[in-house]
C-alpha positions, -999 to 999 in steps of 0.1 A, spaced: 0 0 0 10 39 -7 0 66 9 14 104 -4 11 131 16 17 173 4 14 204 27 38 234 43 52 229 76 18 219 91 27 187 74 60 185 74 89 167 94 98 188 125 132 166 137 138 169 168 110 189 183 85 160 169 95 127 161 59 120 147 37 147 129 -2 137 124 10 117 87 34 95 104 5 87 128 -19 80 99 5 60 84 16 36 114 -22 30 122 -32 21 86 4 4 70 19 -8 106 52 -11 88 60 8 59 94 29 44 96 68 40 100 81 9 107 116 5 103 134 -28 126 161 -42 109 197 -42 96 202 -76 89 170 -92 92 176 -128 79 150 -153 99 121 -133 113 125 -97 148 125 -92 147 101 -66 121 69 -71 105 61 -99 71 41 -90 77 15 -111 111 3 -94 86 1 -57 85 -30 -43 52 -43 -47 54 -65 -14 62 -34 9 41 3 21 54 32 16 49 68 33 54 91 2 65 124 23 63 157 -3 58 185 25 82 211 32 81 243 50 66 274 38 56 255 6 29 275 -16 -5 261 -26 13 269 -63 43 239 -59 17 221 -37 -5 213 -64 22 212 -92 43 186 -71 9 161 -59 -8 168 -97 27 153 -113 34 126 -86 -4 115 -91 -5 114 -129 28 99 -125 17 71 -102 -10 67 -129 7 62 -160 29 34 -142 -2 21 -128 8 21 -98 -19 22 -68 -21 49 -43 -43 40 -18 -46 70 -4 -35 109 -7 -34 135 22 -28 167 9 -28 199 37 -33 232 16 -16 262 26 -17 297 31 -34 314 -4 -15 341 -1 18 326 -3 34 317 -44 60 298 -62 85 321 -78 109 311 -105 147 322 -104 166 324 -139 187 299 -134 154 277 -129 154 273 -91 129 277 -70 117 303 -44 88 299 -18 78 335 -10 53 339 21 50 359 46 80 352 58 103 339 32 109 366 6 79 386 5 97 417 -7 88 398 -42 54 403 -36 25 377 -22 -8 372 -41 -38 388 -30 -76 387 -29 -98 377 -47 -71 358 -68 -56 341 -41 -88 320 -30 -101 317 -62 -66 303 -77 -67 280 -42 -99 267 -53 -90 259 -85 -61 238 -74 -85 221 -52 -105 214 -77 -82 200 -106 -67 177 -79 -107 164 -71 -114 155 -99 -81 136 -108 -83 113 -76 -125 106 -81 -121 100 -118 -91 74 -106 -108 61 -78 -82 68 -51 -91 79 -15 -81 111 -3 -85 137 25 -79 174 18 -66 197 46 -69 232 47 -49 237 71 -51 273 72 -86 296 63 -99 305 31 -107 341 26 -145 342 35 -155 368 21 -144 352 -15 -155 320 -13 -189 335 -2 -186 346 -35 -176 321 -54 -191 299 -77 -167 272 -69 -182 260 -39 -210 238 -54 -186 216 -71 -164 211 -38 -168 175 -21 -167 187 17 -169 155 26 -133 149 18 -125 178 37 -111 177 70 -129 211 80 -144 239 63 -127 262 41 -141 290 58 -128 281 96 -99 263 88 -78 244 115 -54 268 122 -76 292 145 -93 266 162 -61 248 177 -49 280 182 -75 292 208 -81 254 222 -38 252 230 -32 231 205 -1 247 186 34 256 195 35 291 184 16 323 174 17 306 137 -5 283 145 19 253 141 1 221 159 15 205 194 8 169 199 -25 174 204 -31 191 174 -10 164 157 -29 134 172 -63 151 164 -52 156 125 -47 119 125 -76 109 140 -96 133 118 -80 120 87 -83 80 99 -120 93 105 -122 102 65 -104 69 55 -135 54 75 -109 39 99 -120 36 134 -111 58 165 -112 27 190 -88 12 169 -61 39 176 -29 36 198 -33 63 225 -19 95 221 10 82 248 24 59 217 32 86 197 45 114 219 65 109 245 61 121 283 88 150 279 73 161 246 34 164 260 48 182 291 68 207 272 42 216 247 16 221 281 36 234 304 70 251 292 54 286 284 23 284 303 19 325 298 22 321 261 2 294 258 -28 311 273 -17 344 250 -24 325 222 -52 308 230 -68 346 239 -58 360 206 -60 329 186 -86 338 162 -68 375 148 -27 361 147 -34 355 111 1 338 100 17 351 131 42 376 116 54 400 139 32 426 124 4 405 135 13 396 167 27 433 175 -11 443 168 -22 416 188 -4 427 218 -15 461 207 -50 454 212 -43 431 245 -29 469 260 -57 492 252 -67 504 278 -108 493 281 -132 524 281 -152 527 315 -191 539 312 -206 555 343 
């Protein structure tokens, strides 16, 4: 079995702070055993470093494509390719987990070919996208990548990880044609702002904790109609030092967050310097 898995640093490998992020759960509850594969930023027509036809058909595999502050732009160009790749080799993914992005953030193209993530915090001198383009070109990608995995029959769960603009998709004719059952939560809400205020991230960004982590997975095992009582306990995959750090080391800015969870946005300093902003105004007192 395969299972390929896309997103920013929501998704992502976090070394040592994490030695399990909510797709390595999903993976050791579905597979049991399996072997990571991680695929080269980009993907052109063939990746540089498997090739799905040389996969043993006798083991699992963990396809890992996330990397941080990746763009909904090189997000769906990289899981489109690998997809239509798999495809062509007929090769069976059993399932795809792909965790959209920020909208704002884009894919820009050097001369000598590279590439550059540009976001809110990586390079955004060279300009993020804005509204209404930004959902709408989201929505699109969502879209596309629907209908290749119904049309080929392969199970998938869509994160998005991070809000929507509202007010666009309110708008938006796109929203007819979405399958929100294959959608962790709603575009609108996200997850981002939710953990955020319940204390389930690390930072102001909105990063998840081992909670946020463990409730991703079950979420997703939820979607691939897999049951909750069959889970290992959160206990398995986070050790004792890592659930008391993420509770207890920064109590203060734990509860910070959890105050202003719903207005950090990406949790720039901008955004958190108007955070604190509003947190010292001074409240107005009616006689």
């Amino acid at each position: 079995m395969i299972i390929y898995s896309n997103g920013c640093s929501h998704t992502a490998d976090m070394g040592a702070n994490f030695h399990n992020v909510y797709i390595d759960i999903v993976a050791k509850e579905l597979l049991k055993t399996y072997e990571k594969i991680y695929a080269c930023e980009g993907h052109y027509n063939k990746n540089k470093n498997f090739k799905f036809y040389e996969l043993n058909s006798d083991k699992n595999y963990l396809i890992k494509h996330a990397e941080h502050g990746k763009s909904n732009d090189l997000i769906f160009f990289e899981s489109y390719n690998i997809i239509k790749n798999a495809i062509n080799d007929n090769v069976k993914l059993d399932y795809v987990v792909i965790q959209f992005s920020g909208v704002n953030r884009r894919i820009h193209t050097l001369p000598n070919g590279g590439l550059l993530s540009v976001n809110p915090w990586d390079n955004s001198a060279l300009g993020v996208k804005f509204e209404p383009f930004a959902t709408e070109q989201s929505l699109q990608y969502l879209l596309i990548l629907q209908d290749l995995l119904n049309q080929n029959f392969i199970n998938y769960v869509f994160i998005p990880y991070m809000e929507f603009d509202s007010d666009v998709l309110s708008k938006s004719d796109k929203l007819d044609y979405i399958d929100n059952e294959r959608l962790s939560t709603s575009l609108f809400s996200g997850h981002r702002n939710d953990f955020r205020k319940r204390g389930m991230t690390v930072d102001a960004s909105g990063h998840p904790n081992f909670l946020g982590y463990y409730e991703l997975a079950t979420i997703v095992l939820d979607k691939f109609h897999y049951a909750k009582d069959n889970m290992k306990d959160i206990e398995t995959y986070f050790s004792k030092r890592i659930r008391e750090r993420d509770l207890y080391k920064d109590e203060p800015g734990i509860r910070w967050i959890k105050k202003y969870g719903d207005i950090l946005g990406d949790g720039t300093e901008d955004e958190v310097d108007e955070a604190r902003g509003i947190q010292k105004k001074p409240k107005n007192n009616l006689i």
